[in-house]
C-alpha positions as CSV (number, residue, x, y, z in Angstrom):
1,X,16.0,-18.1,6.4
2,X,14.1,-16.5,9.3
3,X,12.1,-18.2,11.7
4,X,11.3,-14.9,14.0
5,X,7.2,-15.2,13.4
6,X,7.0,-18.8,14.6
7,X,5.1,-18.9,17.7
8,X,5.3,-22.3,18.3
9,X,3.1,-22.1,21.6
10,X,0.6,-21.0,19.4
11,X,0.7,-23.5,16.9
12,X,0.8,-25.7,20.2
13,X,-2.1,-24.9,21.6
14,X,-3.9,-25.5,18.4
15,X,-2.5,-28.8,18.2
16,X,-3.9,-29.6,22.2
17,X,-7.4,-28.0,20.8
18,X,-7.6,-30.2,18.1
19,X,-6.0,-34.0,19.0
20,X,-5.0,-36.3,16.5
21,X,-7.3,-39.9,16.8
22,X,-5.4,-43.0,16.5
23,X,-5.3,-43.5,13.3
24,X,-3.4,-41.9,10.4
25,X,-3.9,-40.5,6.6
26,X,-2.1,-40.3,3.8
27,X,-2.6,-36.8,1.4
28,X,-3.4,-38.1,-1.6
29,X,-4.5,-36.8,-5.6
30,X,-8.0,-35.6,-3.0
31,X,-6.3,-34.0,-0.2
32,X,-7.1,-35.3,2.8
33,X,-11.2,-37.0,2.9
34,X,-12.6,-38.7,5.3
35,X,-15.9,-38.9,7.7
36,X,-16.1,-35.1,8.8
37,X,-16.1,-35.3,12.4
38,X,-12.1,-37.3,12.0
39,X,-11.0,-34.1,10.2
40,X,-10.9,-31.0,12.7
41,X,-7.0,-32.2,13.5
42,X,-6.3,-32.5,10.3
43,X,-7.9,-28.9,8.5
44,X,-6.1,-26.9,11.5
45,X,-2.6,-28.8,10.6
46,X,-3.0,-28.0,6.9
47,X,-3.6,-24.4,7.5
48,X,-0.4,-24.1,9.0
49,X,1.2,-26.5,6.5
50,X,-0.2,-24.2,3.8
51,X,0.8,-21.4,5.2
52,X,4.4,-22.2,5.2
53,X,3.9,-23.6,1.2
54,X,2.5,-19.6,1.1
55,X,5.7,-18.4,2.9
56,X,8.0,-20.5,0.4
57,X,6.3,-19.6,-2.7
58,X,5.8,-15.9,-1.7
59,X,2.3,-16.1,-3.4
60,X,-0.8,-17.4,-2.8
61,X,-2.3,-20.7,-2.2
62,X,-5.9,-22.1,-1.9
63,X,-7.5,-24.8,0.7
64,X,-10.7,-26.2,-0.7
65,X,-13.1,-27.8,2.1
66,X,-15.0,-30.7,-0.1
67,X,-15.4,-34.1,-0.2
68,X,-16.8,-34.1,-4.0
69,X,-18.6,-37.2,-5.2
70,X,-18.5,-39.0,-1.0
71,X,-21.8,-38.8,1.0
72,X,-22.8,-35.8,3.0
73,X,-20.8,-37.2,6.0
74,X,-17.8,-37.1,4.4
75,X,-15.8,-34.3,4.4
76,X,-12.2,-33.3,2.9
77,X,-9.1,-30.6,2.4
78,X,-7.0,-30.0,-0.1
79,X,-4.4,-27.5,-0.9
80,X,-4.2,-25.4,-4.4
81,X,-0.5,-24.4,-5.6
82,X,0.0,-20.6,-6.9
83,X,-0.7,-21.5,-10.3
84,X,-3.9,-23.0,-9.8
85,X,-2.9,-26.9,-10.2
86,X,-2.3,-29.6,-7.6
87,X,-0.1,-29.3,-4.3
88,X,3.4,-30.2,-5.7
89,X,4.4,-33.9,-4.7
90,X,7.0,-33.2,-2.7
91,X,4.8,-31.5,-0.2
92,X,2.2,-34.3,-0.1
93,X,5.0,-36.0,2.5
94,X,5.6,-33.0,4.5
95,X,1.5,-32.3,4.8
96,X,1.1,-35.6,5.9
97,X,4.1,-35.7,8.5
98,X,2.6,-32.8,9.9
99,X,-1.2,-34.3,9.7
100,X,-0.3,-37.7,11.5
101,X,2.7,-36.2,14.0
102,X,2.2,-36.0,18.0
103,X,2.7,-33.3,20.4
104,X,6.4,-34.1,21.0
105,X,7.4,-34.0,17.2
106,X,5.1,-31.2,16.1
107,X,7.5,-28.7,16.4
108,X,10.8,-30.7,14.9
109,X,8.5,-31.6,12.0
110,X,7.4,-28.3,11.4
111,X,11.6,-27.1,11.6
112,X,12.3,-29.5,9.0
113,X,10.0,-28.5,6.1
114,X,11.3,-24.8,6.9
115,X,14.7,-25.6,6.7
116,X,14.5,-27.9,3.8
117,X,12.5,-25.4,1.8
118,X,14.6,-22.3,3.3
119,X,11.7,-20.7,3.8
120,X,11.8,-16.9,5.3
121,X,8.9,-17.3,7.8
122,X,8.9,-13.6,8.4
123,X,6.9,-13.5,5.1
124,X,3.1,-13.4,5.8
125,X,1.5,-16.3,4.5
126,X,-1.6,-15.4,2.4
127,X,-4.4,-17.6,1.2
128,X,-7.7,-18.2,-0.1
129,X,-10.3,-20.7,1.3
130,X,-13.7,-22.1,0.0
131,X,-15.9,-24.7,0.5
132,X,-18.9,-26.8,-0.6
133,X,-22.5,-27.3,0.3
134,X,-22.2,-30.2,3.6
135,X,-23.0,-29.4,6.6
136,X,-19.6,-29.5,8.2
137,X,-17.6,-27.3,6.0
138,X,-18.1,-24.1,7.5
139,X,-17.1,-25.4,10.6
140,X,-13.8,-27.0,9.1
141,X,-13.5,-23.9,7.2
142,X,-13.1,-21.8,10.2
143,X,-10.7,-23.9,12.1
144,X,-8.3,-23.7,9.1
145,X,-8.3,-20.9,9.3
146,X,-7.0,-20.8,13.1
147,X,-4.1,-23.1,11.7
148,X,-3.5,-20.4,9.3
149,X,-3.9,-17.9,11.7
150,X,-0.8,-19.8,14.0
151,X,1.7,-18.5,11.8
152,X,-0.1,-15.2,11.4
153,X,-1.2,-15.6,7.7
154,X,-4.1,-14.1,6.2
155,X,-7.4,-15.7,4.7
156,X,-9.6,-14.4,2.2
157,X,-12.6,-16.4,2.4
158,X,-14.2,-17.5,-1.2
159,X,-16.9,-19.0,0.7
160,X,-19.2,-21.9,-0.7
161,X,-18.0,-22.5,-3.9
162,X,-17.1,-25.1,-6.8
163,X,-13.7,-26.6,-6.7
164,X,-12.5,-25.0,-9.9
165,X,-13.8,-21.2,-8.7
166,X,-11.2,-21.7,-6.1
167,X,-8.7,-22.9,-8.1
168,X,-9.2,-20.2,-11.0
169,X,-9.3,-16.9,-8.3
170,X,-6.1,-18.3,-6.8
171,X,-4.3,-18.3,-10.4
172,X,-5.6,-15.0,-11.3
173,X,-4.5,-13.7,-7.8
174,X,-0.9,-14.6,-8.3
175,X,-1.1,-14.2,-12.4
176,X,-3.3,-10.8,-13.2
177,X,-2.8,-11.7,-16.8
178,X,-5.1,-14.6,-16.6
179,X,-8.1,-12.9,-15.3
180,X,-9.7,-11.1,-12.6
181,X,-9.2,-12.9,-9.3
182,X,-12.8,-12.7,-7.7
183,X,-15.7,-15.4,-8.0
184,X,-17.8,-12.9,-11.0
185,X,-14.5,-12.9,-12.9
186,X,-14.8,-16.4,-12.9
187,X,-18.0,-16.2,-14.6
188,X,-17.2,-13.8,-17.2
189,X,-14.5,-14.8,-18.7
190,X,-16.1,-17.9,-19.2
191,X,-19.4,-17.0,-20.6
192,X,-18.3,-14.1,-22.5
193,X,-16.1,-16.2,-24.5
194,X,-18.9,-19.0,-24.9
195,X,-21.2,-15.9,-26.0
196,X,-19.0,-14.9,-28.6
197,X,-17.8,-18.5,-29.9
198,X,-21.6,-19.3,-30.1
199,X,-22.2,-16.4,-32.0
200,X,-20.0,-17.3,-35.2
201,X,-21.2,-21.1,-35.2
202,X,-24.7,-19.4,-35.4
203,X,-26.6,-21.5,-37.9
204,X,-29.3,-23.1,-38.9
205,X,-29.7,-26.5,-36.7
206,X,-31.2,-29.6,-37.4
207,X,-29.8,-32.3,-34.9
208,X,-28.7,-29.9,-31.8
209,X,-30.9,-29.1,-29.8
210,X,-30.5,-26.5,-27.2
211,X,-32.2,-28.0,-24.4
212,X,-30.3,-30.2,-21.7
213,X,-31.7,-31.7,-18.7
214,X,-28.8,-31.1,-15.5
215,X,-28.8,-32.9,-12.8
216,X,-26.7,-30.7,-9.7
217,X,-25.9,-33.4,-7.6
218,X,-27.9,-31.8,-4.9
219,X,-24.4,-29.7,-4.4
220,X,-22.5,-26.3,-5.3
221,X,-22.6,-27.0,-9.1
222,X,-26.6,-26.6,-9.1
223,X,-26.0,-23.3,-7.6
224,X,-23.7,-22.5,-10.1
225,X,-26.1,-24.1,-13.2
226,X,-28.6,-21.9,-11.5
227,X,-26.8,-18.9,-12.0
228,X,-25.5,-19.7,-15.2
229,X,-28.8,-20.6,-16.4
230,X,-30.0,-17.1,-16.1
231,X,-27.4,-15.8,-18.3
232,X,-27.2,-17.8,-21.3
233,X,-31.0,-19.3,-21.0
234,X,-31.0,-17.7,-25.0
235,X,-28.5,-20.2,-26.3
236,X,-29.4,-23.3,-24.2
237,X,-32.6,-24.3,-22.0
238,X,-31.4,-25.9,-18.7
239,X,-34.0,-28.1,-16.8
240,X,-32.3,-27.9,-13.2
241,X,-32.8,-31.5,-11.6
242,X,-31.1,-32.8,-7.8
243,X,-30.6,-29.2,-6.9
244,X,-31.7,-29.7,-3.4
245,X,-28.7,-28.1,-1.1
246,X,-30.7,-27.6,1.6
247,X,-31.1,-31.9,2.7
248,X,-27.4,-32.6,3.3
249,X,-28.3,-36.1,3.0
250,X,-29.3,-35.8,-0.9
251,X,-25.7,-34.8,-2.0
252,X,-24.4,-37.4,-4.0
253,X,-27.4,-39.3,-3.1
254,X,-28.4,-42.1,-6.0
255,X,-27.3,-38.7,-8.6
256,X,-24.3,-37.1,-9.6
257,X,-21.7,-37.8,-12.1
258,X,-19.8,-40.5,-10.2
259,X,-23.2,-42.4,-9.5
260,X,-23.8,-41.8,-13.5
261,X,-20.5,-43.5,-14.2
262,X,-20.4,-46.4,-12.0
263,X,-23.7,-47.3,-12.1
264,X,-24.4,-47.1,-15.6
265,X,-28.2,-45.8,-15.2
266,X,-30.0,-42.7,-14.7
267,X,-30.0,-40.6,-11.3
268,X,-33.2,-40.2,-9.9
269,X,-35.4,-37.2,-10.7
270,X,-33.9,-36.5,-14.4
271,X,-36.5,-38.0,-16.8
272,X,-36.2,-40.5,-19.3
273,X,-37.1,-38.3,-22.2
274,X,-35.8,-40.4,-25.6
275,X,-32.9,-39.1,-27.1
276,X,-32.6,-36.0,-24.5
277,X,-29.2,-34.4,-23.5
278,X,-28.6,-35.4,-20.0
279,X,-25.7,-34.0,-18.0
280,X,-24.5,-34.6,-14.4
281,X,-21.8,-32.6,-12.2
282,X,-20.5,-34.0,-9.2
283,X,-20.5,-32.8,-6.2
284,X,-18.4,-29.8,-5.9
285,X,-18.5,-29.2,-9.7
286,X,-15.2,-30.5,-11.4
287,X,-16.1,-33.5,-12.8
288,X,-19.2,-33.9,-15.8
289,X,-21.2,-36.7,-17.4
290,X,-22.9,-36.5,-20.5
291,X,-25.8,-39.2,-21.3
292,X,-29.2,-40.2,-23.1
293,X,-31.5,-42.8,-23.5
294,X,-32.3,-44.3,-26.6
295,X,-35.8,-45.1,-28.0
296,X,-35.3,-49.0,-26.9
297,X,-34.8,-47.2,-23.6
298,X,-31.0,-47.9,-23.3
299,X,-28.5,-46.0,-21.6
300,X,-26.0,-44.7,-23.5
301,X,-22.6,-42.9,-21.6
302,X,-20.4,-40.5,-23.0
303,X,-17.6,-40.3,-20.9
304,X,-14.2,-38.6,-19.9
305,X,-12.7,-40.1,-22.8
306,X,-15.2,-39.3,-25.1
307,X,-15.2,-35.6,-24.1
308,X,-11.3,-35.7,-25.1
309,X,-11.7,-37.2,-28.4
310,X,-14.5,-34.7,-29.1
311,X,-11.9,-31.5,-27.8
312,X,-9.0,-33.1,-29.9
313,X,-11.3,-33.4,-33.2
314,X,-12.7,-29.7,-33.0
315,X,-8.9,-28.0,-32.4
316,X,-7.5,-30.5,-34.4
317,X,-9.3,-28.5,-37.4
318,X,-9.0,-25.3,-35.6
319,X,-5.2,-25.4,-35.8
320,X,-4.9,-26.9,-39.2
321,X,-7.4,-23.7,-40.8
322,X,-5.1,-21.0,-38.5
323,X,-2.1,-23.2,-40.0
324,X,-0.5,-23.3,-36.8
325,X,2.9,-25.5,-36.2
326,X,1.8,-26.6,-32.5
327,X,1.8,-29.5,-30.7
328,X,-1.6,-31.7,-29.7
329,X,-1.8,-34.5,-27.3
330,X,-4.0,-36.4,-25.2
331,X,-3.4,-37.5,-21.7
332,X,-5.0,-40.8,-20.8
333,X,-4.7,-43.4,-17.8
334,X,-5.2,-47.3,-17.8
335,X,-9.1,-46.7,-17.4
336,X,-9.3,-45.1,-20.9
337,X,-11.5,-47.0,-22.9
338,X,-9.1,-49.2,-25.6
339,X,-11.4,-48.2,-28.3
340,X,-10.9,-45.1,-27.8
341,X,-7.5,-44.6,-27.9
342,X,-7.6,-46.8,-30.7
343,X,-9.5,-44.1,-32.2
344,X,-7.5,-41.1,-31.3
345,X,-4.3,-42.8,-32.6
346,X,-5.4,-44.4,-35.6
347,X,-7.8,-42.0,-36.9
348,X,-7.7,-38.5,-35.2
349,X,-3.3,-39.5,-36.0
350,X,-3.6,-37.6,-32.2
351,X,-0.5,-38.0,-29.7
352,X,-1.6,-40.4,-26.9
353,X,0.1,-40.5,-23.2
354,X,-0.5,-42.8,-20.4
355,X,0.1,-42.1,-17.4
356,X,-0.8,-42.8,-13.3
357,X,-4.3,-42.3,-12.2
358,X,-4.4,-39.3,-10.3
359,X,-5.0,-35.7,-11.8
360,X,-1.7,-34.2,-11.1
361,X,-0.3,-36.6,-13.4
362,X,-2.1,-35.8,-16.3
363,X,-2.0,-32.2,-15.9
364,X,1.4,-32.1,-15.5
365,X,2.2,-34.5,-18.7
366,X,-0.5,-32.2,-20.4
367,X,2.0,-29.6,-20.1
368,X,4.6,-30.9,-22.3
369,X,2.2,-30.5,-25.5
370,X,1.1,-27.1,-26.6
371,X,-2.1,-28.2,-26.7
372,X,-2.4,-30.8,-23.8
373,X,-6.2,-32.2,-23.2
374,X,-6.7,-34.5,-20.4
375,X,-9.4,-36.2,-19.0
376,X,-10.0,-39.4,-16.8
377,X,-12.7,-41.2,-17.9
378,X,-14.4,-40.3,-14.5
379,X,-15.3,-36.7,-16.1
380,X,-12.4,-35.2,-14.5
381,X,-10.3,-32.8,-17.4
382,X,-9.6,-30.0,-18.8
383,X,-7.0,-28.2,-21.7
384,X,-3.9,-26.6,-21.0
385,X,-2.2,-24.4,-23.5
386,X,1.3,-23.1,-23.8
387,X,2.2,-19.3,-23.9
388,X,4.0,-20.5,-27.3
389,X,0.3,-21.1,-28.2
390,X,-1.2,-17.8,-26.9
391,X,2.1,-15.9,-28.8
392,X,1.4,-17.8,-32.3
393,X,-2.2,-17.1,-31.5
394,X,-1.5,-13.3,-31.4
395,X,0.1,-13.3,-34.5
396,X,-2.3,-15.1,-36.7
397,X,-5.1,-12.8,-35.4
398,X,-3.6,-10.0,-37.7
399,X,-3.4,-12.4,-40.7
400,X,-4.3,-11.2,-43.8
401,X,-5.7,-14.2,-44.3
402,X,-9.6,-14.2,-43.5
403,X,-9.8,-17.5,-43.0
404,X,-7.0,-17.9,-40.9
405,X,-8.0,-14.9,-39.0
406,X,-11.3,-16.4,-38.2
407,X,-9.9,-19.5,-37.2
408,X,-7.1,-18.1,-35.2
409,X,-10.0,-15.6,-33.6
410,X,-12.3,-19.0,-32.8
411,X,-9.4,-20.5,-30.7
412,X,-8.4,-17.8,-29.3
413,X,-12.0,-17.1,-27.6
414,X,-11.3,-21.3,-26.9
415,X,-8.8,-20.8,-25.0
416,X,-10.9,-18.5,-23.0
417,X,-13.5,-20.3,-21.9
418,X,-11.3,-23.0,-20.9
419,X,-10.6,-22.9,-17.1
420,X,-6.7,-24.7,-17.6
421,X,-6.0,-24.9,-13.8
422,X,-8.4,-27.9,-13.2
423,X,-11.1,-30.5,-14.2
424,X,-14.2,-27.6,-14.4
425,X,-17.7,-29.2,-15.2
426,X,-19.1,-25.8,-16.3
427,X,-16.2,-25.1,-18.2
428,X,-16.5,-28.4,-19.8
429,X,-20.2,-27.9,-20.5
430,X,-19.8,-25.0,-22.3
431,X,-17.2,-26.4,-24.5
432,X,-18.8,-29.5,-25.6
433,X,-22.4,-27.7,-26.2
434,X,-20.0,-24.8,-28.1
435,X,-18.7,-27.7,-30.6
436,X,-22.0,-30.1,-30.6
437,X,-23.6,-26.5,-31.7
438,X,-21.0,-25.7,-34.6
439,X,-21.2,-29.2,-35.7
440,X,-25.2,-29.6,-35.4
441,X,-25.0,-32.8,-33.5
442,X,-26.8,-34.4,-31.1
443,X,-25.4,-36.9,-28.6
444,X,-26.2,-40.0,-30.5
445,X,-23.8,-38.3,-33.7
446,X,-21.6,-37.5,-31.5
447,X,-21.3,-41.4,-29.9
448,X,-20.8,-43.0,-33.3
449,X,-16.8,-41.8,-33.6
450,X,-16.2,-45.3,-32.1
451,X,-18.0,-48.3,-30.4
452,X,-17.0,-48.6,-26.9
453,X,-15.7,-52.0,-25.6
454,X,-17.3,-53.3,-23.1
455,X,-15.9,-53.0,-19.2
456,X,-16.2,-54.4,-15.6
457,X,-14.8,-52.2,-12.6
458,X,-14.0,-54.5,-9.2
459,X,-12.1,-54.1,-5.9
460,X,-10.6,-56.6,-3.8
461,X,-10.6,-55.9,0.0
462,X,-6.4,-57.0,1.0
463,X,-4.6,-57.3,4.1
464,X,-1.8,-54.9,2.8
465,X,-2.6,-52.4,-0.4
466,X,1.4,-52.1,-0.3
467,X,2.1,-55.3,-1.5
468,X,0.7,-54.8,-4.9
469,X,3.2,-52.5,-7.0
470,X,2.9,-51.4,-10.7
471,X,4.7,-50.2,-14.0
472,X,4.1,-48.6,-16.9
473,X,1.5,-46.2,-15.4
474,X,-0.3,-49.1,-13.3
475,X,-0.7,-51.3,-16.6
476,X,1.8,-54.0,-15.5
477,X,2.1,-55.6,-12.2
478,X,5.3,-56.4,-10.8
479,X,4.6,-57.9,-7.6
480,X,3.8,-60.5,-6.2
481,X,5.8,-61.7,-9.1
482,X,3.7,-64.4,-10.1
483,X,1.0,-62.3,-10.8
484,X,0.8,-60.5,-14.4
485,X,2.1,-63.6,-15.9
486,X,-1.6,-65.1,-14.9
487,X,-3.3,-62.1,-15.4
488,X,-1.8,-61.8,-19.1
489,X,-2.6,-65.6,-19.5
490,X,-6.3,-65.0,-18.6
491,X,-6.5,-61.8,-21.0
492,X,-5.4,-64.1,-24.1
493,X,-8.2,-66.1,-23.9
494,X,-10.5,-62.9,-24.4
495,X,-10.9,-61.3,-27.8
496,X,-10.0,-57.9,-27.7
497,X,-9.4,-58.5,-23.9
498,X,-7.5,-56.2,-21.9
499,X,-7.3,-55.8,-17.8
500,X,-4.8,-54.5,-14.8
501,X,-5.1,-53.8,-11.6
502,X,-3.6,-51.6,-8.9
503,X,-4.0,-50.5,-5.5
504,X,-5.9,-48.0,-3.8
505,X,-4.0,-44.3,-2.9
506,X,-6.2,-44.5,0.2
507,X,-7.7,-47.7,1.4
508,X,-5.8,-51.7,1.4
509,X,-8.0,-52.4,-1.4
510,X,-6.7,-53.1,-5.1
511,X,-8.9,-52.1,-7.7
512,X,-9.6,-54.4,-10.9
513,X,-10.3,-53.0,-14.5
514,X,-11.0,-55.7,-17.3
515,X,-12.4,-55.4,-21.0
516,X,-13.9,-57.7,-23.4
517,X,-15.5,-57.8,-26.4
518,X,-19.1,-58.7,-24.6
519,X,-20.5,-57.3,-21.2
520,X,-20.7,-60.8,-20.3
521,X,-16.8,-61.4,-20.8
522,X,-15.4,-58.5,-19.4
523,X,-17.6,-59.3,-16.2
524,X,-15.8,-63.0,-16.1
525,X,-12.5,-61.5,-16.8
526,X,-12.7,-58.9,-14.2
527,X,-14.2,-62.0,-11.6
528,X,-11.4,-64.0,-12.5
529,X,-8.4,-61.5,-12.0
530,X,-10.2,-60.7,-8.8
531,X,-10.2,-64.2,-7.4
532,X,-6.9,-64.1,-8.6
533,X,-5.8,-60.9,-6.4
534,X,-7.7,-62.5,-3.8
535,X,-5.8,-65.8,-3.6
536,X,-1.8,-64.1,-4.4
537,X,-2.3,-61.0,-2.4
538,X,-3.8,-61.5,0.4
539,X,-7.3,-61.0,0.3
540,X,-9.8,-60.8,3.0
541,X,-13.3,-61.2,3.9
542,X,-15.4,-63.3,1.3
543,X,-13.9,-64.4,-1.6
544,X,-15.3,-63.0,-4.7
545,X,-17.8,-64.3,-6.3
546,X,-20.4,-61.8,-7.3
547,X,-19.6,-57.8,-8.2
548,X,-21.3,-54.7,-6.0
C-alpha cells in the first residue's frame, strides 16, 4: 500500500470550500438525495470517496448526479461499481463517514478506508460522471469532479443522461466484451437486438397495436424516447407526452412513473384514449409503468410485478423450445402483489425469492439463478444472466435442430437487448412491446394472468425509525415485541389479508403495506396497523386517521 499521491491539503481545502451543515445523511439503495443546495459537501466528498473505490478496484467507477422520481429541488449522488451494479455495502459506511465527518477527522477517516482496503493510492483513480435534467446538476456535477480531482483522478464526463446509460458505459468500460463503452453503443445494442427479435415475431396482428402514448416525466427519459422514437418509429408509434425539460419545475410534476404508481390515476397531459397503451418513465429513466383505461373509464395498472411475470412466461417457453437445463427465478420484496406470486409459483411452477427492499438486494439474489428477473413493484428491474447461460447459448446456436436453433437464436438477441446492470425503462420497454408483439396482445390480455388483490400504502411519522426492526426480508417485526403479534391478529380477521411494515432507509418514518380482498378492507387494515405503529412506536404529530 502507497499513500505517496495523497495531498491531504488538497483534499483539505476542498473540505473548507465546501462545509458540512449540521445535519447528517445516511448513503442509502439512492446514494445520497436531498434538497440540492444541502448537497455541494456531500458530491465533492463522494468524488474523493469514489475515487479511492477506483484506486481499490483498479477499474472504473460511475457517479450519477439525479434525484429520479423527487421534485426539481431535489437533487442526489450515487456511486456505480465496475460492473455496472450498486456501490458494494461495505462502502456505504465508509461513504458516509466521509460525508458526515469534520475537519479534524477528515483525514483519519480517509486513512482508514485506505488501509482497511490496502489500497495503492499511487494508482490514478478513473471515473465516469453523468447527470439528469435539474437545474442543479451541472453545478454538482462539476464540484465532484474537484473531489475527484483531490486525489488526482480522472473524469470522463457522460453528461446529461439516464441512469442506466451510466451504468451500462461503466460496465462496457471495465468489461469490452459486453459492449461498446460510449452513450451510441448504448443505443445499439439495444435496438439492434429489438430490430432483429421483432423481425421473427413478424405476423399478422389483431390485438397489438403498435401505438403507445409515453409520458417522459418532463426529464432525461423523454430525451431518450425522443431519440429512440426516430429510429424504430416503423415498429411502434410513440406519442411523446410531459417532455418539457426546459421548466425544471415540471419534472416529476403530477406525471411520471412514481406519480402513476402511487396515485393510481393518469398524469396530466397523456389522454384518456379507451383501451390505449400508456407508459410512464421516471425521472432519470430506470423505472417504467405500463397502463390503460377501460371503456367504463377505469384505470387499470400493470406494474413491477406484472412486468416479471410477463418476462418469466416468455423465457420460460424460450428455454423449454432451446431445451436448455438452466435455472429461472424471480426476485420479489414484501410489496409484491400476493396474487401474484401466487401466480408465478402455482402456475408459471417459477422459483420465487424474497428479499429486502432496496435494489442491490434483488440484483444481487438475481444472481444466484441463471436466469434471475427482478423487479420491485415500483417499476424498478431488470434480467440478469449467467455466463453458464451465454456458453449453453453458444452451443445450441449450432444445433441441428431448427427449432432449437431458432429458439436458442431468439434468446440470445434477448439477452441483448437486456441492459443487466440496472432497472432500464427503455430497456424494459422494448422487452415487453417485443413479447406483447410475438404474442398479439394488448394490455388488457396481458392483465388477465391474475386478479390483483387489492392494497393500501401508509407511513407513520416516529420519533425514532430505529426502533422498529424486521425479519424475514421486512415481513415480520420483531420489535417493539408486542407488535406483529397485533398486527398478525388484525390480518386474520381479513380474508386473504396480508400486511407488514418497516422503517424508512432515510427518514424516522415507518412505512405500512396492507392487503385485502376489497379496496375498502385493505384501506381499514392499513389505518389500523398504522394507529397501531403510532400508539407502540412512538409516533408523532396527528394520529392517523385519514391516508394522504
Amino acid at each position: 500500500m502507497s499513500d505517496q499521491r495523497l495531498n491531504f491539503s488538497k483534499i483539505l481545502a476542498g473540505f473548507k470550500k465546501y462545509p458540512k451543515p449540521n445535519r447528517d445523511l445516511e448513503y442509502g439503495t439512492a446514494g445520497f438525495r436531498t434538497k440540492a443546495d444541502l448537497l455541494d459537501h456531500v458530491v465533492f466528498r463522494v468524488g474523493v470517496v469514489a475515487c479511492l473505490r477506483s484506486m481499490q478496484k483498479k477499474k472504473a467507477i460511475g457517479l450519477m448526479i439525479t434525484a429520479s422520481h423527487n421534485i426539481h429541488s431535489d437533487n442526489g449522488v450515487k456511486i456505480v461499481d465496475p460492473l455496472g451494479d450498486m456501490l458494494e455495502q461495505s462502502w456505504e459506511k465508509f461513504v458516509t463517514d466521509v460525508v458526515n465527518s469534520g475537519e479534524d477527522s477528515f483525514e483519519e477517516k480517509i486513512m482508514s478506508i485506505i488501509r482497511s482496503n490496502e489500497i495503492d493510492t499511487s494508482i490514478d483513480g478513473c471515473l465516469f460522471l453523468g447527470w439528469d435534467t435539474r437545474p442543479s446538476s451541472e453545478h454538482l456535477a462539476s464540484i465532484a469532479c474537484e473531489g475527484v480531482s483531490s486525489l488526482n483522478g480522472t473524469v470522463t464526463k457522460i453528461g446529461l443522461c439516464t441512469t442506466p446509460v451510466l451504468h451500462y458505459v461503466v460496465r462496457c468500460h471495465n468489461d469490452p466484451a459486453y459492449g461498446k463503452a460510449s452513450v451510441d453503443g448504448y443505443y445499439d445494442k439495444l435496438l439492434t437486438s429489438f430490430e432483429k427479435l421483432w423481425a421473427k415475431f413478424d405476423h399478422i396482428k389483431k390485438c397489438y397495436s403498435p401505438h403507445i402514448y409515453f409520458d417522459g416525466a418532463n426529464g432525461v427519459g423523454a430525451i431518450t424516447m425522443e431519440y429512440v422514437s426516430g429510429k424504430i418509429g416503423d415498429k411502434i408509434e410513440i406519442d411523446l407526452h410531459n417532455d418539457d425539460i426546459k421548466t425544471p419545475d415540471k419534472l416529476n410534476h403530477c406525471c411520471g412513473a412514481d406519480f402513476v404508481k402511487t396515485q393510481q390515476k393518469l398524469p396530466l397531459s397523456i389522454p384518456a384514449k379507451p383501451c390505449a397503451r400508456l407508459v410512464s418513465f421516471d425521472g432519470d429513466a430506470d423505472r417504467i409503468m405500463y397502463y390503460f383505461v377501460d371503456p367504463e373509464n377505469q384505470f387499470h395498472l400493470l406494474d413491477g410485478d406484472r412486468m416479471a411475470t410477463l418476462i418469466a412466461m416468455f423465457l420460460r417457453q424460450i428455454i423449454q423450445e432451446a431445451e436448455l437445463d438452466v435455472s429461472l427465478g424471480i426476485v420479489q420484496t414484501a410489496y409484491a402483489n400476493g396474487s401474484s406470486t401466487k401466480f408465478i409459483t402455482e402456475t408459471l411452477k417459477v422459483d420465487v425469492s424474497c428479499v429486502k427492499t432496496g435494489v442491490k438486494y434483488l440484483h444481487h439474489e438475481a444472481l444466484k439463478y441463471d436466469i434471475g428477473i427482478y423487479f420491485e413493484a415500483n417499476g424498478h428491474g431488470t434480467v440478469i444472466f449467467s455466463q453458464r447461460l451465454k456458453d449453453e447459448i453458444k452451443l445450441k446456436l449450432v444445433s441441428d435442430n431448427e427449432k432449437i436453433t431458432s429458439a436458442a437464436t431468439t434468446l440470445s438477441l434477448f439477452v441483448d437487448m437486456v441492459n443487466e446492470t440496472v432497472g432500464d425503462a427503455l430497456s424494459d420497454l422494448l422487452i415487453v412491446e417485443t413479447i406483447l408483439h410475438a404474442k398479439d396482445w394488448d394490455l388488457s390480455e396481458w392483465e388477465k394472468l391474475y386478479d390483483v388483490l387489492p392494497y393500501q400504502m401508509a407511513k407513520v411519522t416516529v420519533k425514532n425509525r430505529n426502533a422498529i426492526t424486521t425479519t424475514d426480508a421486512e415481513r415480520r417485526c420483531v420489535t417493539p415485541v408486542e407488535l406483529q403479534p397485533k398486527i398478525d391478529e388484525m390480518v386474520s380477521s381479513f380474508k386473504f389479508g396480508r400486511a407488514f411494515v418497516r422503517p424508512s432507509g432515510t427518514e424516522d418514518i415507518v412505512r405500512v403495506y396492507a392487503e385485502a380482498v376489497t379496496q375498502a378492507e385493505a384501506n381499514e387494515l392499513a389505518l389500523r396497523i398504522s394507529i397501531l405503529v403510532y400508539d407502540l412506536a412512538g409516533g408523532i404529530g396527528e394520529r392517523p386517521s385519514l391516508f394522504d
